[in-house]
C-alpha positions in Angstrom: -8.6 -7.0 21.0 -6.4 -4.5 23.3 -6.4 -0.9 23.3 -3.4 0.9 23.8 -2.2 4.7 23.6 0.3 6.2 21.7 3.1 6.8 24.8 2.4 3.4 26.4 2.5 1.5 22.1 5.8 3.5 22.0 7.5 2.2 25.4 6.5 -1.6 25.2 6.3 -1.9 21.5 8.2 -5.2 21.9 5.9 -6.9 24.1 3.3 -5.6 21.9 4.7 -7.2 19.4 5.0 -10.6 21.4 1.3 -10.3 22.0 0.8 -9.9 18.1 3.0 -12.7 17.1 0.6 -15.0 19.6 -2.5 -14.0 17.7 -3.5 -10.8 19.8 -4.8 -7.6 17.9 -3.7 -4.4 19.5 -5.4 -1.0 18.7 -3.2 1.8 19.1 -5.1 5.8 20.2 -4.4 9.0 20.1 -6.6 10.3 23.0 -9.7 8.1 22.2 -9.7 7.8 18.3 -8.3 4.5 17.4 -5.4 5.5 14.6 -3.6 2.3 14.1 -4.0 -1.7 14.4 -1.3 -4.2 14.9 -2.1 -7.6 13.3 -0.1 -10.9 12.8 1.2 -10.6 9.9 -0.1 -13.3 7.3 2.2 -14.2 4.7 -0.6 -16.0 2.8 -2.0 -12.4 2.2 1.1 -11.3 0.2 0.7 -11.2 -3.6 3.4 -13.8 -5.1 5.7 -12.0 -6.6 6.6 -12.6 -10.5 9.2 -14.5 -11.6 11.4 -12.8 -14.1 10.1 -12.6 -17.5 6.7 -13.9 -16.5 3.8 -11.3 -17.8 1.6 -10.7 -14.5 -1.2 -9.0 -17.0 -2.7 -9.4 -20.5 -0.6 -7.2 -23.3 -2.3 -4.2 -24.0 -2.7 -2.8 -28.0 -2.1 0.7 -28.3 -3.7 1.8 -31.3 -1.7 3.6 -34.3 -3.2 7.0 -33.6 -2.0 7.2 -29.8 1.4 7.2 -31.1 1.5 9.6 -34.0 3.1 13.1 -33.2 0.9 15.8 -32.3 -0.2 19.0 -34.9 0.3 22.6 -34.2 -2.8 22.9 -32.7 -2.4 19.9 -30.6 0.9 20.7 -28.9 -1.3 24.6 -27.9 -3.9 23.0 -26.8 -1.6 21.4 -24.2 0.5 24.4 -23.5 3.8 23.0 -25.0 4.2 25.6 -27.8 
């Protein structure tokens, strides 16, 4: 793991970026508090992305009562009247 500041991360971000695609970690710090970490990227860590028209969760039931209009009272309570 290499540390790096800010000014230098920003100058020789493409070598940085060299070292990272060969496996390197670099830390990037603002003064001595680490703020960022560059990481190769690993595309087994993405979440697949669903096809179209596939369901990625269970249906949900929304009961009957959710969905009725609200009373007088209601609609107050919540500042709309």
């Amino acid at each position: 793991m290499r540390f790096v500041a800010t000014n230098e991360a920003k100058t020789h971000l493409s070598s940085l970026l060299q070292e990272v695609e060969r496996g390197e970690t670099i830390v990037i710090s603002r003064g001595r508090k680490p703020v960022a970490k560059l990481v190769p990227y690993d595309e087994a860590e993405r979440a697949p992305r669903p096809k179209v028209g596939e369901m990625i969760d269970e249906p949900c039931h929304i009961p009957e009562e959710a969905l009725r209009s609200m009373n007088e009272e209601e609609l107050r309570a919540w500042g709309a009247i």
